[in-house]
Biopython code that builds the backbone (N, CA, C, O; Angstrom):
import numpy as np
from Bio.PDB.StructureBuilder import StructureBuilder

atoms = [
    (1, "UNK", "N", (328.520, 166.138, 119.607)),
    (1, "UNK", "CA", (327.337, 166.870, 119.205)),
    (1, "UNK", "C", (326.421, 167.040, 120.415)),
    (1, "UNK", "O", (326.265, 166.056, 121.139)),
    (2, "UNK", "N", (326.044, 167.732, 120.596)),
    (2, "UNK", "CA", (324.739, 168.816, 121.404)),
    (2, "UNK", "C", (323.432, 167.807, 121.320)),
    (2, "UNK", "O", (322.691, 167.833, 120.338)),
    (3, "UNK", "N", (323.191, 166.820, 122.558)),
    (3, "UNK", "CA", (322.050, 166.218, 122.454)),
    (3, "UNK", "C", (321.122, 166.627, 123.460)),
    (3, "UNK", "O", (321.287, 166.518, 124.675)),
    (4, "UNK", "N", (320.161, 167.092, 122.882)),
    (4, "UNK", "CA", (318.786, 167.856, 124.261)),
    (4, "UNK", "C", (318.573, 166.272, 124.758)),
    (4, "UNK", "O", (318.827, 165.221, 124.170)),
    (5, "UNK", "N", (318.045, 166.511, 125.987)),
    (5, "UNK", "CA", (317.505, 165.920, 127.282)),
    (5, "UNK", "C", (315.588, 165.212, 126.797)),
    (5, "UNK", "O", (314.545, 165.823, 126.563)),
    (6, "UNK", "N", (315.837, 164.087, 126.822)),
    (6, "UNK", "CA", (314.218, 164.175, 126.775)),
    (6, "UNK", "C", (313.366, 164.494, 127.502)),
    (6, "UNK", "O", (314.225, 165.176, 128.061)),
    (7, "UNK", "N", (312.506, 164.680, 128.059)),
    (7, "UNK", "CA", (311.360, 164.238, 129.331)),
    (7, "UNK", "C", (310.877, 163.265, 129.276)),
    (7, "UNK", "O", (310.047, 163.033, 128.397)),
    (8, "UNK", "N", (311.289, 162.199, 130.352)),
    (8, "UNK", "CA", (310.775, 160.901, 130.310)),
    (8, "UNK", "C", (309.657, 160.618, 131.343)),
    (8, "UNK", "O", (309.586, 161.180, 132.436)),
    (9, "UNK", "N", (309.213, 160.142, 131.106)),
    (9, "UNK", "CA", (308.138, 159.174, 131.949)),
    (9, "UNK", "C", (307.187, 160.161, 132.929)),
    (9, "UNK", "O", (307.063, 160.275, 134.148)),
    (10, "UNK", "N", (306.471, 160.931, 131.547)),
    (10, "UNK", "CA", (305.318, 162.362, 132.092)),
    (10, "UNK", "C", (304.307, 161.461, 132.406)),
    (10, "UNK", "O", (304.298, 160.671, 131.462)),
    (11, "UNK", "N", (303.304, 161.082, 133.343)),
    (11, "UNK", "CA", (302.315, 160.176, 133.806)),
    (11, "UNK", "C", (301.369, 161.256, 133.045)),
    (11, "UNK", "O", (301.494, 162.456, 133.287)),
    (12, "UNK", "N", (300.370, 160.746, 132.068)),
    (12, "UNK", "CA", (299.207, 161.511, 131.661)),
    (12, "UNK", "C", (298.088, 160.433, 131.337)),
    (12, "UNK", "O", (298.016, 159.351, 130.754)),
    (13, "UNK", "N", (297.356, 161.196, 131.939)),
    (13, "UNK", "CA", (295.298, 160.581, 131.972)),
    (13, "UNK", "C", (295.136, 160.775, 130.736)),
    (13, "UNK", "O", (295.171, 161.920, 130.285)),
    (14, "UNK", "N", (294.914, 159.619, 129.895)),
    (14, "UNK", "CA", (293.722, 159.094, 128.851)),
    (14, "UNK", "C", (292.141, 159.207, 129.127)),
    (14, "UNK", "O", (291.804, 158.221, 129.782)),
    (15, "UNK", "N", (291.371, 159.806, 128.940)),
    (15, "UNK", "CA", (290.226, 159.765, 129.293)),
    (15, "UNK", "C", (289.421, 158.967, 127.979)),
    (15, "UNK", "O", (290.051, 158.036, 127.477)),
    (16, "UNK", "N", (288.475, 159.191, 127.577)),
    (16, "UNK", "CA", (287.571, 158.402, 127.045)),
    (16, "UNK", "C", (286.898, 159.561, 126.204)),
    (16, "UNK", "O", (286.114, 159.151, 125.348)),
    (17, "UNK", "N", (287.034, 160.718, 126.274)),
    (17, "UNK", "CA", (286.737, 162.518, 125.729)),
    (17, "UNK", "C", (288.113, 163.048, 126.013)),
    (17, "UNK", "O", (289.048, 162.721, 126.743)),
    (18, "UNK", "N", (287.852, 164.029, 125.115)),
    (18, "UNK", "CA", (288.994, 164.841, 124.965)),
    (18, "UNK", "C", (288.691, 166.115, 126.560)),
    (18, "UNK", "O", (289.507, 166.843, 127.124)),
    (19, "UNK", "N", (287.746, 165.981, 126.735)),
    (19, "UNK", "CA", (287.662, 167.165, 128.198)),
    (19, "UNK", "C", (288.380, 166.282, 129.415)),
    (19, "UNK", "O", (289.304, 166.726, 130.096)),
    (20, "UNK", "N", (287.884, 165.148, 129.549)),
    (20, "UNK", "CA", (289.375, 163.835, 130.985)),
    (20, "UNK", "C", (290.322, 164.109, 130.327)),
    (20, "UNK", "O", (290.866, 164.819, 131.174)),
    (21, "UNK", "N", (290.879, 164.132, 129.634)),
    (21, "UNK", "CA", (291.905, 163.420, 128.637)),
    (21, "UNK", "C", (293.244, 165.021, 129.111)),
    (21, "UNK", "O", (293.070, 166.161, 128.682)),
    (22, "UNK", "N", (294.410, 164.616, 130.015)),
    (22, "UNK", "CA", (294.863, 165.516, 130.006)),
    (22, "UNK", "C", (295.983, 166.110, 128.766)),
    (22, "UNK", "O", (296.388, 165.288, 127.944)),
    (23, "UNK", "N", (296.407, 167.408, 128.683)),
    (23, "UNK", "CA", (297.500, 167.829, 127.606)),
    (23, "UNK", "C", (298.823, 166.952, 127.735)),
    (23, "UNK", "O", (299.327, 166.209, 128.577)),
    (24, "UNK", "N", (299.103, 167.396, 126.544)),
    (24, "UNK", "CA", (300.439, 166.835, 126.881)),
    (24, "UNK", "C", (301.416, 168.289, 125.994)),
    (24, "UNK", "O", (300.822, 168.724, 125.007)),
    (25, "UNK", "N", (302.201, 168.679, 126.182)),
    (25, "UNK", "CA", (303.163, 170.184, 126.044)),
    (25, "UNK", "C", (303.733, 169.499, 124.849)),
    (25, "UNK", "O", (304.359, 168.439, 124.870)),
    (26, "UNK", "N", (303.559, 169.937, 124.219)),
    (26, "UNK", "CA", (304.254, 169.326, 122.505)),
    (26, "UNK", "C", (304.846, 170.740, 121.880)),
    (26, "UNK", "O", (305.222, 170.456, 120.743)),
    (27, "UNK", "N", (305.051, 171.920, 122.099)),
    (27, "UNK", "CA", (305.165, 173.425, 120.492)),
    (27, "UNK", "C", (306.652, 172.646, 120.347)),
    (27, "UNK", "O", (306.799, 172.004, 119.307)),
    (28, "UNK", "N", (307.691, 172.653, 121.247)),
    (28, "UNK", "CA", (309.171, 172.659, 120.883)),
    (28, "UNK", "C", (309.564, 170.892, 120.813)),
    (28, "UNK", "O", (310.756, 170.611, 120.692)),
    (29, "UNK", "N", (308.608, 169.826, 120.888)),
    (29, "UNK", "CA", (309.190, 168.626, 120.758)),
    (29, "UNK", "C", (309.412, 168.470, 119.144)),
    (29, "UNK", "O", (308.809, 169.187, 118.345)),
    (30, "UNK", "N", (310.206, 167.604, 118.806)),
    (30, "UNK", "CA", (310.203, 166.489, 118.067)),
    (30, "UNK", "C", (310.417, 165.370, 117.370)),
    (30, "UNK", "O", (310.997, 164.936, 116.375)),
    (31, "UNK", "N", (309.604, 165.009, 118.432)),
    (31, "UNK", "CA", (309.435, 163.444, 118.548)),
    (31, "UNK", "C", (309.378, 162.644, 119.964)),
    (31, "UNK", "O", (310.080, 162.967, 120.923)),
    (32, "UNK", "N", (308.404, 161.497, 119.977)),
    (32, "UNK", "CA", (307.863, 161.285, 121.066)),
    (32, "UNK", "C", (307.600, 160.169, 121.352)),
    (32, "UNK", "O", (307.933, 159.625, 120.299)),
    (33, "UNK", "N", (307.115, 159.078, 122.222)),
    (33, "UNK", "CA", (306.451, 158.134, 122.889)),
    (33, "UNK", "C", (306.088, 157.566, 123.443)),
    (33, "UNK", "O", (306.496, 157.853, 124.568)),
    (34, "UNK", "N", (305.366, 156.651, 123.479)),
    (34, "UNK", "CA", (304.420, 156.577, 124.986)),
    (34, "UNK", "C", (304.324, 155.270, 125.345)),
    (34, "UNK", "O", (304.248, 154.324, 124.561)),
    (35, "UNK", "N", (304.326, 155.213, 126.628)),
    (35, "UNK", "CA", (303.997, 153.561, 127.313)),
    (35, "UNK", "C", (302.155, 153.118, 127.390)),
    (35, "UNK", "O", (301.256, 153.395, 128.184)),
    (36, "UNK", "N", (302.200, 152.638, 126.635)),
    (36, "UNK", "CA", (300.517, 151.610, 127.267)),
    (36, "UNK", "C", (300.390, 151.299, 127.718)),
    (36, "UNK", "O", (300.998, 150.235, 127.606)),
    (37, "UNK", "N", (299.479, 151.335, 129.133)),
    (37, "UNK", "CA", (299.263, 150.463, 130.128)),
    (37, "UNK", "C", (298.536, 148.974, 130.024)),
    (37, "UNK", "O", (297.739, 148.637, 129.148)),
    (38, "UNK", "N", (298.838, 148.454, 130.736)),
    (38, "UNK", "CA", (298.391, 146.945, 131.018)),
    (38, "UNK", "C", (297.018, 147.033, 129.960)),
    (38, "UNK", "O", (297.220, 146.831, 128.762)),
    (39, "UNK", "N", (295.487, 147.371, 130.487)),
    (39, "UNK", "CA", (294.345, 147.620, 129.953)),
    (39, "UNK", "C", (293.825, 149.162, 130.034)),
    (39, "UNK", "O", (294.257, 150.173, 130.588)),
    (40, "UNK", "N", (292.607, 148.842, 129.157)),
    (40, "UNK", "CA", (291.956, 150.073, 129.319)),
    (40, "UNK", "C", (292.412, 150.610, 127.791)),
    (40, "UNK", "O", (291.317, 151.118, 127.553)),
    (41, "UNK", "N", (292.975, 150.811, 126.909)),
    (41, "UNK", "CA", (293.283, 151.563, 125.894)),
    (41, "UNK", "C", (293.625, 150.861, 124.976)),
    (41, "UNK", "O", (294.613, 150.167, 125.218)),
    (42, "UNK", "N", (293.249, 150.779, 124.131)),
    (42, "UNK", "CA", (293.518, 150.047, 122.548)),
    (42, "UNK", "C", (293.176, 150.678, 121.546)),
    (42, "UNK", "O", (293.534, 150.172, 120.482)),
    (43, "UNK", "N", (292.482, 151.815, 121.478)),
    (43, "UNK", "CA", (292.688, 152.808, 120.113)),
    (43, "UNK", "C", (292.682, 154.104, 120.703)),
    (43, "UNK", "O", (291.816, 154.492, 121.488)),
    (44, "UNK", "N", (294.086, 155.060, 120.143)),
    (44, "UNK", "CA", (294.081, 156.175, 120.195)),
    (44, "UNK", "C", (293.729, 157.100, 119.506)),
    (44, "UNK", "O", (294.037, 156.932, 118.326)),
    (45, "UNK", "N", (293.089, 158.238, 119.764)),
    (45, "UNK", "CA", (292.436, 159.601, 118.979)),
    (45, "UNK", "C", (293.133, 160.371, 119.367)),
    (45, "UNK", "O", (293.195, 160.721, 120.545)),
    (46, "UNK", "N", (294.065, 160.963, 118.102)),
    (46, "UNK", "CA", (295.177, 162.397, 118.874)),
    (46, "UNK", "C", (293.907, 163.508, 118.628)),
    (46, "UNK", "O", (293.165, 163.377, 117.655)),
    (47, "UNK", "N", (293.793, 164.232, 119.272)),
    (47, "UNK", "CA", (293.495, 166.035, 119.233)),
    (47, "UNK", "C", (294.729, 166.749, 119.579)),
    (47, "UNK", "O", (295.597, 166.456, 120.401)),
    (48, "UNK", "N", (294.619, 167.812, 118.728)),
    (48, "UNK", "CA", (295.521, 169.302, 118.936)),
    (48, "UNK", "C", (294.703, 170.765, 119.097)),
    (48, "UNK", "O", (293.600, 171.208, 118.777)),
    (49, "UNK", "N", (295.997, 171.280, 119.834)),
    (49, "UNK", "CA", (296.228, 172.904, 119.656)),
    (49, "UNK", "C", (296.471, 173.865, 119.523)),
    (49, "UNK", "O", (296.752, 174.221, 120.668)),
    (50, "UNK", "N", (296.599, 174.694, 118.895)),
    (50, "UNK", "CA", (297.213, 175.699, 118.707)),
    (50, "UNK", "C", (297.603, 176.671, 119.985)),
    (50, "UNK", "O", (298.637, 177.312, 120.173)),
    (51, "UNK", "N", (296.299, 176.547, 120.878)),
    (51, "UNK", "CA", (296.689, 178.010, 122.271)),
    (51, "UNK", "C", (296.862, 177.097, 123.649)),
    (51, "UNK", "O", (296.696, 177.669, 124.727)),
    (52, "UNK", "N", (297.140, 175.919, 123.628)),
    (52, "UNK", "CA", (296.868, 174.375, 124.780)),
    (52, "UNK", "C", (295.712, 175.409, 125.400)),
    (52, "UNK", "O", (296.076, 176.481, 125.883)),
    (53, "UNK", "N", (294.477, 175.081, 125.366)),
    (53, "UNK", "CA", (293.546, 175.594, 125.557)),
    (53, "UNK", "C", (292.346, 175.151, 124.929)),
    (53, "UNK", "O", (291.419, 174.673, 125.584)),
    (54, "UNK", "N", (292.320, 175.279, 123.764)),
    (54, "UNK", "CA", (291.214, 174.666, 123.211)),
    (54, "UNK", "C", (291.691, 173.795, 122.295)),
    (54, "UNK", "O", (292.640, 174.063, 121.557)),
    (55, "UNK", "N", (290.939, 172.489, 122.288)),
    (55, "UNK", "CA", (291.661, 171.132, 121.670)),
    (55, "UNK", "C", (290.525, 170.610, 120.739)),
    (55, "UNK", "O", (289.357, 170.511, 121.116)),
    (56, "UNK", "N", (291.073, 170.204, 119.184)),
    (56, "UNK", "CA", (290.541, 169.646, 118.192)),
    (56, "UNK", "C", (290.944, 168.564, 117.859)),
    (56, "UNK", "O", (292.066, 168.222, 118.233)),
    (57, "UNK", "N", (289.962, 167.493, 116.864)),
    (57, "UNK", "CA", (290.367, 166.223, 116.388)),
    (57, "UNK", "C", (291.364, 166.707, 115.543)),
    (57, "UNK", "O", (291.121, 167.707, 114.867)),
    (58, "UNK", "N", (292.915, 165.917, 115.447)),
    (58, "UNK", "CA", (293.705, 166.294, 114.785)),
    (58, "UNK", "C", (293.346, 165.635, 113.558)),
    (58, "UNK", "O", (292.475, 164.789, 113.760)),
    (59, "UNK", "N", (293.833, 165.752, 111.944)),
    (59, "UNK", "CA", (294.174, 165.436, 110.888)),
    (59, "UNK", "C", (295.365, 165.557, 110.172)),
    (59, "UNK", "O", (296.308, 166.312, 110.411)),
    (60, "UNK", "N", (295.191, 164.461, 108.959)),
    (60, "UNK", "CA", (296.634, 164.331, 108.567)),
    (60, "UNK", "C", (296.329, 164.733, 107.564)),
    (60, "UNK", "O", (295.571, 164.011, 106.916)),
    (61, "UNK", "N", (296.786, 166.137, 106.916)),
    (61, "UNK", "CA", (296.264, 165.950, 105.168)),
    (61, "UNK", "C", (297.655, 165.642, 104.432)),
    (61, "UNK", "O", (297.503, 166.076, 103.290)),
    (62, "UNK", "N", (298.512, 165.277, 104.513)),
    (62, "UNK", "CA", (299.636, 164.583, 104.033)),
    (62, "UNK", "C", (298.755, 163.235, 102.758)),
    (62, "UNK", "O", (299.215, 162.995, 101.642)),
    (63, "UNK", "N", (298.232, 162.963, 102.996)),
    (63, "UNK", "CA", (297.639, 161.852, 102.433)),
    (63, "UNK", "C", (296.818, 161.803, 101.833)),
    (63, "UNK", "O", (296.207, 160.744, 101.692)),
    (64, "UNK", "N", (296.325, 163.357, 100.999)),
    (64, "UNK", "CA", (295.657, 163.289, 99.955)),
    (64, "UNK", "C", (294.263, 164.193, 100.829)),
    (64, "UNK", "O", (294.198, 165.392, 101.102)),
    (65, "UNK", "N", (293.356, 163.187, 101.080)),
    (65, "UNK", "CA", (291.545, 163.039, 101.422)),
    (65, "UNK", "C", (292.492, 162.882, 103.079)),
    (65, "UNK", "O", (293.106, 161.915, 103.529)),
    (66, "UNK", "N", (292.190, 164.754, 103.861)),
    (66, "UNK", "CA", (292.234, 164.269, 105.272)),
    (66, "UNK", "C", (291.834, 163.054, 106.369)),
    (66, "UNK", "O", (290.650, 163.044, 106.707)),
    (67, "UNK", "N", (292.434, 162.354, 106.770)),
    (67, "UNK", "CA", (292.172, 161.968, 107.363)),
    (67, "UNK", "C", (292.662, 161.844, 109.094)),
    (67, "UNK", "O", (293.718, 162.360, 109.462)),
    (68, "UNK", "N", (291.632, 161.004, 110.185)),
    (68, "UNK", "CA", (291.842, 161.598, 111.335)),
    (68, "UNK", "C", (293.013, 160.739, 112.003)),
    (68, "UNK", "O", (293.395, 159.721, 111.426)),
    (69, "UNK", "N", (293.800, 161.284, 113.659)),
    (69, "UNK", "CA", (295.050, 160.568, 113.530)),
    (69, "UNK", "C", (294.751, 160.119, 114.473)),
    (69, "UNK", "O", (294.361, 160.777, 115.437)),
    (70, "UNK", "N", (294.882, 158.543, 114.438)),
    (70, "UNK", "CA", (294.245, 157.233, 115.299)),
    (70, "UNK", "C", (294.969, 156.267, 115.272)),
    (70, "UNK", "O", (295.250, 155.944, 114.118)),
    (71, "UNK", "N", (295.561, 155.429, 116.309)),
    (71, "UNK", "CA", (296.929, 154.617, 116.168)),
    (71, "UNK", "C", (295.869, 153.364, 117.198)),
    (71, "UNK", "O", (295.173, 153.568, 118.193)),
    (72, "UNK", "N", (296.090, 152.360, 116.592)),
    (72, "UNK", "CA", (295.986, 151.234, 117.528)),
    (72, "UNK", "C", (296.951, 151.082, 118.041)),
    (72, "UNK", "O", (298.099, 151.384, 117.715)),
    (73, "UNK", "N", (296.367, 150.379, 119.275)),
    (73, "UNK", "CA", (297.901, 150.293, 121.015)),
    (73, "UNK", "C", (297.587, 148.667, 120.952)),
    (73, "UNK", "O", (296.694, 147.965, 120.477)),
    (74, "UNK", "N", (298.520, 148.507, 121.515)),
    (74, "UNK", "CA", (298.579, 146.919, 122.126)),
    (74, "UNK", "C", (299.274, 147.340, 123.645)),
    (74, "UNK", "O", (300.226, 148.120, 123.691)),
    (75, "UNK", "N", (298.774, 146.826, 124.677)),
    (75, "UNK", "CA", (298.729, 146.708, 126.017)),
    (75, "UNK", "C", (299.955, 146.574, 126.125)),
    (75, "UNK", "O", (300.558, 145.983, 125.228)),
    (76, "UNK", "N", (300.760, 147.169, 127.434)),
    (76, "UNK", "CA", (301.918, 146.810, 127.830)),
    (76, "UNK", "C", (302.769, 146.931, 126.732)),
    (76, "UNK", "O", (303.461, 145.933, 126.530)),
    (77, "UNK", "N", (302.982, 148.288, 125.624)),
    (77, "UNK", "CA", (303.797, 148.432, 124.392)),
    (77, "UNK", "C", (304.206, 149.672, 124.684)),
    (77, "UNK", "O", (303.731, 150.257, 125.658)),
    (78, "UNK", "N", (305.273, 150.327, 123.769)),
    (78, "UNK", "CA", (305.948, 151.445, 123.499)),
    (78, "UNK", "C", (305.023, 151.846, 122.449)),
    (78, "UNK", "O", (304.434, 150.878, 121.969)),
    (79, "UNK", "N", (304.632, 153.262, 121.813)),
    (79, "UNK", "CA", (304.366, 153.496, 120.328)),
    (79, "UNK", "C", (304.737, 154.649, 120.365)),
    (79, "UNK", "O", (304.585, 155.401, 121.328)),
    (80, "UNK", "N", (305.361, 154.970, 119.135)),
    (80, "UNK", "CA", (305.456, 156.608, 118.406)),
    (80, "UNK", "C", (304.577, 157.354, 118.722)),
    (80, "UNK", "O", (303.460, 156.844, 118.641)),
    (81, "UNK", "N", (304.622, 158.786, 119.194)),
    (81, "UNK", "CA", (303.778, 159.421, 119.196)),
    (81, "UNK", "C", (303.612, 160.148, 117.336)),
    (81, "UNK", "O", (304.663, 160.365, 116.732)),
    (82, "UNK", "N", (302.290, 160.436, 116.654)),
    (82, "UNK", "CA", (302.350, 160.496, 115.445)),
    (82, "UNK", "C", (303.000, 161.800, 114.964)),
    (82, "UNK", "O", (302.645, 162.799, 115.590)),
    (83, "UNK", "N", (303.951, 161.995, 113.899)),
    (83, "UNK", "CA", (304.382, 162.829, 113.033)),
    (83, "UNK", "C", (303.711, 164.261, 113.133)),
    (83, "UNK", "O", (303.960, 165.368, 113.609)),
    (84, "UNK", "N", (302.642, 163.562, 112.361)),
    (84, "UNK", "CA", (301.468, 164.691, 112.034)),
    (84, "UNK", "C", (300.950, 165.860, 113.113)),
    (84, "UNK", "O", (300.162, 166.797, 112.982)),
    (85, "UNK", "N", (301.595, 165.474, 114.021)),
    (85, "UNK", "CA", (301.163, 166.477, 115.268)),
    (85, "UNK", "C", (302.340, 167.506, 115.598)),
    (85, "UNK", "O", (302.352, 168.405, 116.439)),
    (86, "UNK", "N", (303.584, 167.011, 114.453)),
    (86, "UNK", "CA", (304.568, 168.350, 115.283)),
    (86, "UNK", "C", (304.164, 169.577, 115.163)),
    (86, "UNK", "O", (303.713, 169.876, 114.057)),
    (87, "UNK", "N", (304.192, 170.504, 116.093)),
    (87, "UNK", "CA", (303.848, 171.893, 115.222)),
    (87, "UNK", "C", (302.829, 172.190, 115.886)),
    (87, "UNK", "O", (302.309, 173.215, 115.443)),
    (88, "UNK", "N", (302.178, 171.655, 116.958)),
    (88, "UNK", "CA", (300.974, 171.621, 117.783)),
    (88, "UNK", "C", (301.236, 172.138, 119.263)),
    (88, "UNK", "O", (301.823, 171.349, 120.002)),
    (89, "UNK", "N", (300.937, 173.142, 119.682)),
    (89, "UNK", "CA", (301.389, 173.346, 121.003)),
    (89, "UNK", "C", (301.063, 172.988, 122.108)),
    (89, "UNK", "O", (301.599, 173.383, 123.144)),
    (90, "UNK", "N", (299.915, 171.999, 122.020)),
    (90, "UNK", "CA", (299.647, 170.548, 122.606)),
    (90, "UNK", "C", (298.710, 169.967, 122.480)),
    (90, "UNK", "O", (297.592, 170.388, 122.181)),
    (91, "UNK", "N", (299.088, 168.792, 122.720)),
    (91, "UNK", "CA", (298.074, 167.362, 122.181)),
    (91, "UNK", "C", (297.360, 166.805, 123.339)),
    (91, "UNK", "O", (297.673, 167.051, 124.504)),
    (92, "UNK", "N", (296.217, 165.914, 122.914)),
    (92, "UNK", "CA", (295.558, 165.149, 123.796)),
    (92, "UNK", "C", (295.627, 163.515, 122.963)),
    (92, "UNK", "O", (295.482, 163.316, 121.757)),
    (93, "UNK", "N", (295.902, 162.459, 124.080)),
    (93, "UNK", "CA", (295.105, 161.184, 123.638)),
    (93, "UNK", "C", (294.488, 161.242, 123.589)),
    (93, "UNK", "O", (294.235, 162.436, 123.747)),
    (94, "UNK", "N", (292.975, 160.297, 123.305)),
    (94, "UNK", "CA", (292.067, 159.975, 123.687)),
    (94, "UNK", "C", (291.481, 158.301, 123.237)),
    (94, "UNK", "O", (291.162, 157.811, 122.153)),
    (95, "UNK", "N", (291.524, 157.837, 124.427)),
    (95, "UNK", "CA", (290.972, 156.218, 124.237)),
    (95, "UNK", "C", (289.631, 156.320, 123.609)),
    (95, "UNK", "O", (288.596, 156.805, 124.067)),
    (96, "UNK", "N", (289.803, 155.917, 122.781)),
    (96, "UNK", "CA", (288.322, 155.563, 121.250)),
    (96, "UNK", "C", (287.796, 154.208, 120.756)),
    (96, "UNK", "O", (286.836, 154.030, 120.006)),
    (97, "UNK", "N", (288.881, 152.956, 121.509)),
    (97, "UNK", "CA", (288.521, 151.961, 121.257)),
    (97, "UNK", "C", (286.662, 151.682, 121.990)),
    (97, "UNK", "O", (286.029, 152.224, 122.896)),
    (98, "UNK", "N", (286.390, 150.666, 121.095)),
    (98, "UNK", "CA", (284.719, 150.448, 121.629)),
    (98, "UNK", "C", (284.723, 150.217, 122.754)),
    (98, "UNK", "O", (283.914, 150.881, 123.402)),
    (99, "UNK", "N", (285.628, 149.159, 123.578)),
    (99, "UNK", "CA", (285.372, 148.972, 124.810)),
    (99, "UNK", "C", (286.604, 149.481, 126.157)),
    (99, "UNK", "O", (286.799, 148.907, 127.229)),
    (100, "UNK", "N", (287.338, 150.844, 125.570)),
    (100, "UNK", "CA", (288.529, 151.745, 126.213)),
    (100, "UNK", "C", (287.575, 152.372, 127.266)),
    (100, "UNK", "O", (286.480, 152.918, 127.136)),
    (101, "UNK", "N", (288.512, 152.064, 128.577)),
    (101, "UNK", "CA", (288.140, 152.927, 129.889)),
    (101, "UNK", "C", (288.970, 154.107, 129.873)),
    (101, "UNK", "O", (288.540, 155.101, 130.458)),
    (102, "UNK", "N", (290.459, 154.176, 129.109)),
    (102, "UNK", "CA", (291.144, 155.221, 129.655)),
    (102, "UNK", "C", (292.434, 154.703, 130.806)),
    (102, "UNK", "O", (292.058, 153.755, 131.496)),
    (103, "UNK", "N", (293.214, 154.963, 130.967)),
    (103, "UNK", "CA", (294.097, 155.397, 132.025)),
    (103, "UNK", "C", (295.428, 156.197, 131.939)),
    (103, "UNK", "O", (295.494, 157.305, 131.406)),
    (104, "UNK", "N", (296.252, 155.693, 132.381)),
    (104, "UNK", "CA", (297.652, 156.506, 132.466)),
    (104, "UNK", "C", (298.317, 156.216, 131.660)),
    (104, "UNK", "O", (298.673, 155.040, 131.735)),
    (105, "UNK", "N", (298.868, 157.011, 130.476)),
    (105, "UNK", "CA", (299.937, 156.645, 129.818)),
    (105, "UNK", "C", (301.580, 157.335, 130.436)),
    (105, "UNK", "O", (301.636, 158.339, 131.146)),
    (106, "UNK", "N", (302.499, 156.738, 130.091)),
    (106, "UNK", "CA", (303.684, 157.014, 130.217)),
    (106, "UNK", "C", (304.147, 157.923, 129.093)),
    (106, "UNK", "O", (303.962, 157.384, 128.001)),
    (107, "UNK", "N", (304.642, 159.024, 129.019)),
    (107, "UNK", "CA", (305.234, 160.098, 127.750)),
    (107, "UNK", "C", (306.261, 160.597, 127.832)),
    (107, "UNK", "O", (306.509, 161.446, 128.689)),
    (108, "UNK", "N", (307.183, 160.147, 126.873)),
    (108, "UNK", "CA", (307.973, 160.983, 126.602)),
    (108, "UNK", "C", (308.641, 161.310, 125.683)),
    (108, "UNK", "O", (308.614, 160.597, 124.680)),
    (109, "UNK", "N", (309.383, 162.376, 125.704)),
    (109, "UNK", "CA", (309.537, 163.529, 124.269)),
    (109, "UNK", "C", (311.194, 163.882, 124.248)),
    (109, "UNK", "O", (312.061, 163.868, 125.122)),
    (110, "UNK", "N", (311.188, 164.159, 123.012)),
    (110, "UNK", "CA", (312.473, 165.068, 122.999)),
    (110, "UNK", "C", (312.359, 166.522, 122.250)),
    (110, "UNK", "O", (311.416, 166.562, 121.459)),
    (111, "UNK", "N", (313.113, 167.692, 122.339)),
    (111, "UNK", "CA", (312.845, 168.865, 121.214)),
    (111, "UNK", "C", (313.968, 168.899, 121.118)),
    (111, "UNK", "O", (314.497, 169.681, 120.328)),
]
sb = StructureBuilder()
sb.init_structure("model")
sb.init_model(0)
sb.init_chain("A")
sb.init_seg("    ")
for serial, (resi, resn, name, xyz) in enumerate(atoms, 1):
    if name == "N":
        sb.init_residue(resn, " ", resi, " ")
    sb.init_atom(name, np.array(xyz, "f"), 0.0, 1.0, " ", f" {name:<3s}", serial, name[0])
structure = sb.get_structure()
């Protein structure tokens, strides 16, 4: 069987706002994930887009009463990038924890 290639290990800036916070190319992935760095990041805020251009807080309405898509990290971990974002022609992290500086995550995808 025909297995696509992932893109592994895309270095992308977490910022602390979604304006630092660089894209990440998501229309044809799916499915994804990312390395946590050492510090600096312990709660993530996905935003999406429709034109990678202008970027919104994403939501999940799968679950009834929308709600927004936010993954706690643990340092030095792998995590899923979330479901709810396929279909987005690109995403942003964004470090949201109270005391998150931001840095580099590791990404990668398959389509």
């Amino acid at each position: 069987m025909y297995d696509r290639r992932p893109v592994v290990n895309l270095p992308i800036i977490v910022g602390t706002t979604a304006t630092v916070s660089q894209p990440i190319p998501w229309g044809d992935q799916i499915s994804g994930c990312i390395k946590i760095p050492a510090s600096g990041i312990t709660t993530i805020t996905w935003y999406a887009s429709t034109d990678s251009t202008n970027f919104y807080p994403a939501y999940d309405w799968t679950v009834g009463t929308p709600v927004a898509v936010t993954q706690t990290v643990t340092a030095s971990t792998i995590v899923g990038i979330p479901s709810a974002l396929i279909g987005a022609a690109a995403i942003k992290a964004v470090a949201t924890g109270q005391s998150d500086t931001g840095g580099t995550i590791n990404v990668s995808v398959k389509n």
